[in-house]
N, C-alpha and C positions, 0 to 999 in steps of 0.2 A: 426485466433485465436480468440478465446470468449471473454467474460467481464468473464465469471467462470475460464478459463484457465489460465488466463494472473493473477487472482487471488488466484488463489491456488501455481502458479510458485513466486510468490511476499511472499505470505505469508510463504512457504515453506522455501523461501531463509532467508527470516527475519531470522526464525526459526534455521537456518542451521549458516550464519554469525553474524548475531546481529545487532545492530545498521545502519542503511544505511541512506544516501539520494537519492531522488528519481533519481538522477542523478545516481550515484552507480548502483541503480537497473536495470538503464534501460540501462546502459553499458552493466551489469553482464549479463538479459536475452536478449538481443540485441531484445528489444521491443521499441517503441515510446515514448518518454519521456512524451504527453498528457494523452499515456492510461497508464504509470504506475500511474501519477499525480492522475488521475481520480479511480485507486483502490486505491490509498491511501490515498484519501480523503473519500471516502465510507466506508474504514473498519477504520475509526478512528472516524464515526458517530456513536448517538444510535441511535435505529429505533425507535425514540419514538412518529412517525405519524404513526406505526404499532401493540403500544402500548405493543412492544415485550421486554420481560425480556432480550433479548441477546446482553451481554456487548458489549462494544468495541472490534473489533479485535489486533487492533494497539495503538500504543500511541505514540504521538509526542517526542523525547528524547529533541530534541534541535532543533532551526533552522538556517540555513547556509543560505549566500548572494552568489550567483553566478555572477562574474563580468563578 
């Protein structure tokens, strides 16, 4: 599976449930908890090393302690 695939199933799901942690998400699409870590670290950056108008995808609601 891609970095594009595993991103559009993350954002979709957002979309679809609401609020998650990446823990959630990577139960929900039975993916690697590094590579959901790793798109949801990217769509909650600007690209503004690519000096591109395009918002955030994501936003942080809250953070949780995994013990």
């Amino acid at each position: 599976m891609t970095y594009g695939d595993i991103t559009d199933r993350v954002l979709q799901l957002l979309k679809d449930l609401g609020p998650m942690t990446a823990l959630e998400i990577s139960v929900e699409l039975g993916v690697d908890i590094n590579n959901v870590s790793m798109v949801v670290f990217r769509c909650r950056q600007n690209n503004s090393k690519k000096r591109s108008k395009q918002p955030k995808r994501v936003y942080v609601h809250s953070y949780t302690r995994t013990v």
